[in-house]
C-alpha positions as a printed NumPy array, in Angstrom:
array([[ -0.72 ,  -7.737,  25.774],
       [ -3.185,  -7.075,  22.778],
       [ -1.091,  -7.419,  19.445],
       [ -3.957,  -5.76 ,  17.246],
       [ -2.53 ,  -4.035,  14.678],
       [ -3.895,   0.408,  15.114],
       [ -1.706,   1.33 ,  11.991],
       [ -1.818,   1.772,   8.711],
       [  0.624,   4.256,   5.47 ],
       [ -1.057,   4.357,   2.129],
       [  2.137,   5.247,  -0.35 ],
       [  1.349,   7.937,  -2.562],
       [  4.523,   9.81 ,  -2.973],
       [  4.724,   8.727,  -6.912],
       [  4.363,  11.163,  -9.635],
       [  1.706,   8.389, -11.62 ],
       [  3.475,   8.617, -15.258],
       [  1.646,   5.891, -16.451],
       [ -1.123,   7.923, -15.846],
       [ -0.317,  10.83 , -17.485],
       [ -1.89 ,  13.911, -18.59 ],
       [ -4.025,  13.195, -15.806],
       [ -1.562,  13.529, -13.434],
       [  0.356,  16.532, -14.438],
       [ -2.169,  18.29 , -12.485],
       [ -3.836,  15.554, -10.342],
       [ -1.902,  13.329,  -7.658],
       [ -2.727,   9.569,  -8.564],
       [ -4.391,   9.043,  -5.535],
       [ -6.6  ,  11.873,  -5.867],
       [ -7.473,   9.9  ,  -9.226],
       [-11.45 ,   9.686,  -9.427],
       [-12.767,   5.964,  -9.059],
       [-16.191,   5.183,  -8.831],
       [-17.35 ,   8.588,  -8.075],
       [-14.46 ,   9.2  ,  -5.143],
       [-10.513,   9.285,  -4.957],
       [ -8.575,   6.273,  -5.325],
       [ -7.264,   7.055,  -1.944],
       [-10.615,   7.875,  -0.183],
       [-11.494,   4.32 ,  -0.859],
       [ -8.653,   2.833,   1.357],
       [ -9.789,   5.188,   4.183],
       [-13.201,   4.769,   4.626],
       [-11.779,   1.305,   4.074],
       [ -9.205,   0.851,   7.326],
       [-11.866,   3.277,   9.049],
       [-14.264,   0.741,   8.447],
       [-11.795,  -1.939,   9.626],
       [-10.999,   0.292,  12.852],
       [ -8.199,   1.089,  11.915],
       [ -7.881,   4.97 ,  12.342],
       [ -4.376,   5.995,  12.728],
       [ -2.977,   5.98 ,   8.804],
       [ -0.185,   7.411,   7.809],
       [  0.129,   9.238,   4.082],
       [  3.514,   9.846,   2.319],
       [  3.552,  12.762,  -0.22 ],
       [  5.694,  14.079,  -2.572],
       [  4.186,  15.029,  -6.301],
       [  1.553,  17.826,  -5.993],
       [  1.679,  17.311,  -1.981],
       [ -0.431,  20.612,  -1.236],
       [ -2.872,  19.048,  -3.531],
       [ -3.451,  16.059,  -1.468],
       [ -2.862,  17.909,   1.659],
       [ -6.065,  20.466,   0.854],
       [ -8.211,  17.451,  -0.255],
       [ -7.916,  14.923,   2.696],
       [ -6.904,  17.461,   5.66 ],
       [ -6.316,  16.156,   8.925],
       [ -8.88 ,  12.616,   8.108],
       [-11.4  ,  14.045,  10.209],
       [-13.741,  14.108,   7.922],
       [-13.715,  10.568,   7.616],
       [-13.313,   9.798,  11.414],
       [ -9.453,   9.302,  11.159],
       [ -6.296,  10.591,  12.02 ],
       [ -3.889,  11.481,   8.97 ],
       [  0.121,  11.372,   9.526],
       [  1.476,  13.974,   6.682],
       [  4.901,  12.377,   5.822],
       [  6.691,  15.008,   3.243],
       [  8.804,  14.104,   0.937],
       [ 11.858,  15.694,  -0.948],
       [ 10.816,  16.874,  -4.889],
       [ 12.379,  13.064,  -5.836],
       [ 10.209,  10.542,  -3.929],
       [ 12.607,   8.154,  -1.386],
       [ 11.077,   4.877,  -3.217],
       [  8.934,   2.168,  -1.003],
       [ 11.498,   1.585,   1.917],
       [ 12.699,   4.484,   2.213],
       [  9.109,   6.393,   2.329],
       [  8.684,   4.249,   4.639],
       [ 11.758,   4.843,   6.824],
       [ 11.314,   8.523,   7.138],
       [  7.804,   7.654,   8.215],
       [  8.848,   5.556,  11.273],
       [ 11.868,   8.02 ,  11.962],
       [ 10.323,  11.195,  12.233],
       [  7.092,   9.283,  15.07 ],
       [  4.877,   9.28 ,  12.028],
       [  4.375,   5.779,  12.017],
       [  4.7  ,   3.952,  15.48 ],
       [  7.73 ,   1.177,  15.891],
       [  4.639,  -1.339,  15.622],
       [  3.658,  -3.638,  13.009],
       [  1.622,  -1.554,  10.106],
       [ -0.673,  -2.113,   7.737],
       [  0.828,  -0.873,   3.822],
       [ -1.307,  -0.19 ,   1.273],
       [ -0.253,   0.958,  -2.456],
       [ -1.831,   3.834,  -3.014],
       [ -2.635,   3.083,  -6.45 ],
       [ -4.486,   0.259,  -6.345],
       [ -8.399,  -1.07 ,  -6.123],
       [ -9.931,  -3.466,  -4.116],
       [-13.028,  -4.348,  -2.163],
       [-10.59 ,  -6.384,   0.141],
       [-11.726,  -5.958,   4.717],
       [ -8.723,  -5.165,   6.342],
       [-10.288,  -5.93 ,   9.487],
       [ -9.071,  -9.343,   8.231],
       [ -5.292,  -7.893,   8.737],
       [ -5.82 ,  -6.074,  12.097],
       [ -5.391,  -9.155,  14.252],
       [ -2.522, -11.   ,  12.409],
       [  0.517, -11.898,  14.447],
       [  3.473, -11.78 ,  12.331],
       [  5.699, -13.525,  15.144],
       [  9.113, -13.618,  14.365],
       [  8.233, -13.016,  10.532],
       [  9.281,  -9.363,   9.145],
       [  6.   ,  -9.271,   6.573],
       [  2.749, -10.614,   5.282],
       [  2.044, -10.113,   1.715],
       [ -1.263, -10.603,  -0.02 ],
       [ -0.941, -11.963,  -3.662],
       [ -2.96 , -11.83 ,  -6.523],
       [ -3.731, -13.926,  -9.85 ],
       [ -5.52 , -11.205, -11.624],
       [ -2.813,  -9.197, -12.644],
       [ -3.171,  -9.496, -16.43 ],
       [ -0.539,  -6.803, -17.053],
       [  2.124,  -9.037, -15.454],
       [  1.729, -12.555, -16.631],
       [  4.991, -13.575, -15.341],
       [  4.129, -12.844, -11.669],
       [  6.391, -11.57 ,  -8.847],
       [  6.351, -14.609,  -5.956],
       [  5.245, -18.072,  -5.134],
       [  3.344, -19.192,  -2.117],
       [  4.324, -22.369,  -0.391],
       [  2.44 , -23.33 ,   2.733],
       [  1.649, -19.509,   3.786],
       [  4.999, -18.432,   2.903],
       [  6.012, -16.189,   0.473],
       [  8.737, -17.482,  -1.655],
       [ 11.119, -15.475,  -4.237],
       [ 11.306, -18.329,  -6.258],
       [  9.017, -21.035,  -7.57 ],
       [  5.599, -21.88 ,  -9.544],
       [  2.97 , -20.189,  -9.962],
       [  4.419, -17.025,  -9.516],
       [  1.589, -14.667,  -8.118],
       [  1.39 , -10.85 ,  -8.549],
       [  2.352,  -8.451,  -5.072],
       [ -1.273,  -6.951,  -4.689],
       [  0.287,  -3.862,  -3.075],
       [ -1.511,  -4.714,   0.543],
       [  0.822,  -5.837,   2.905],
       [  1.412,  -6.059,   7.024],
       [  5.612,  -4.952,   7.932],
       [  7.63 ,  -4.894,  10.397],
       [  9.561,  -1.871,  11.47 ],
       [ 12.458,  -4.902,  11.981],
       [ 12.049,  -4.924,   8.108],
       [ 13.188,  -1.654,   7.31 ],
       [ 16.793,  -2.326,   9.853],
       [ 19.16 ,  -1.453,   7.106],
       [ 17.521,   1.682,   5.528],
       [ 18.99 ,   4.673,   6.805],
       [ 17.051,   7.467,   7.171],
       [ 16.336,   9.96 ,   4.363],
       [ 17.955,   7.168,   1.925],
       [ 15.894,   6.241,  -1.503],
       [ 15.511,   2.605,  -0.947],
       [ 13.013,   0.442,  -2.775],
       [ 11.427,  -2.266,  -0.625],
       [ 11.418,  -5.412,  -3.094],
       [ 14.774,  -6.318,  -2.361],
       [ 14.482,  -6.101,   1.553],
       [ 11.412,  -8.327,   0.998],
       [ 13.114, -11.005,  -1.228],
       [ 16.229, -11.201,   1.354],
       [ 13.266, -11.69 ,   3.943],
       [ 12.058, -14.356,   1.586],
       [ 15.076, -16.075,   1.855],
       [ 15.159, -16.07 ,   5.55 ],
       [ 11.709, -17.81 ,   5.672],
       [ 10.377, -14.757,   7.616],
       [  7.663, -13.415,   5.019],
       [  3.892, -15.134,   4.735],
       [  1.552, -14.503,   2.658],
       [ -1.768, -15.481,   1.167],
       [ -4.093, -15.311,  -2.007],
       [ -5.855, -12.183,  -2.446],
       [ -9.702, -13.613,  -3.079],
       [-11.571, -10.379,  -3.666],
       [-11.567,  -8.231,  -7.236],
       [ -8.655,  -6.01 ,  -7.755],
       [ -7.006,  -3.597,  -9.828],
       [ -4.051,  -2.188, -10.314],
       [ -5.05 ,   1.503, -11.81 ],
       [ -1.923,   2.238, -12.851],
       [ -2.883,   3.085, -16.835],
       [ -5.344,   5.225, -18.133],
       [ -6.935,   2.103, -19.942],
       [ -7.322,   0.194, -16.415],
       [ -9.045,   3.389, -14.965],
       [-11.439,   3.436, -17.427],
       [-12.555,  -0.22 , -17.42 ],
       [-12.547,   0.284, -13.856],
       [-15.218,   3.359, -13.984],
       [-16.833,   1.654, -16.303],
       [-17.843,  -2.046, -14.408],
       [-18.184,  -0.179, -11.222],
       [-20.831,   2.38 , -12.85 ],
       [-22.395,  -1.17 , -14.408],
       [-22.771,  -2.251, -10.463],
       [-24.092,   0.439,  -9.041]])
């Protein structure tokens, strides 16, 4: 039985504060980068990677983000629409209502923060086997902004505690067995489901190698703009 991984959610439920005034009236992932929306990037980018069935949570200016991506066709994809409450449900439980309401299949997914940048191939994602682990995290060492890091690595797992600590580079592969304890239309974050993982031993992980950025500030966007206009 093939064990590719067809799935993917991009989270973009969050009302991007750190962003603000940009996003009293724009959705951060409808944030221009490079000429396109943040989120457009991580499309074309699973669509590149084959992977065409991606899932999108909304909640801050949905219709917004609705109007501007449509149904994916028009990058060769199929979007899942899943609509959140006015007060986003956090990570896990975003992710919850997704796999509860058929949005997401009870597979292994692909989970990409919305508000991030990177030139990172999922294709290199679509044919892990998790096994009997619940997630697969890609880390990072570029974070600036967070010089105290979030996990260690130790042998390709991903440990809560430990040196160096590496930053969570918001790219991820789950397990629906992951979200167990969430109940349905609950705000859960996911950090501490993936830390009692961690303790389990049933979360690997590697080093994210490519660039990356988290554009969460208004500064970060702009140096962003500004080294990608540089490269073109």
């Amino acid at each position: 039985m093939s064990t590719t991984i067809t799935q993917a959610m991009i989270l973009s439920a969050g009302k991007g504060t750190r962003l603000r005034p940009l996003t009293l009236t724009t959705p951060k992932p409808l944030v221009e980068v490079g000429g396109q929306p943040l989120i457009v990037w991580h499309i074309k980018a699973l669509k590149q990677a084959g992977i065409t069935d991606i899932t999108i949570n909304v909640s801050w200016l949905a219709d917004k983000l609705l109007n501007a991506i449509g149904d994916g066709s028009q990058y060769g994809v199929t979007i899942h629409w899943s609509i959140e409450p006015e007060e986003p449900l956090e990570t896990a439980g975003g992710i919850k209502l997704a796999l509860a309401t058929g949005k997401l299949k009870d597979q292994p997914f692909i989970l990409v923060n919305g508000d991030v940048w990177t030139p990172f191939n999922f294709a290199q994602l679509s044919q892990l086997q998790l096994n009997h682990s619940q997630a697969y995290l890609l880390l990072t060492d570029q974070a600036t902004h967070n010089p105290t890091g979030d996990f260690a690595l130790e042998n390709g797992m991903v440990k809560a505690d430990g040196t160096p600590k590496y930053t969570f580079a918001g790219i991820s592969v789950i397990s629906p067995r992951l979200l167990d304890t969430v109940k349905t239309g609950e705000t859960a974050p996911l950090a501490p489901l993936l830390k009692q993982a961690m303790q389990a031993g049933l979360v690997m992980g590697d080093l994210l190698s490519e660039a990356w950025v988290d554009v969460g500030t208004l500064e970060r966007l702009e140096n962003l703009n500004q080294k990608l206009s540089a490269n073109k």
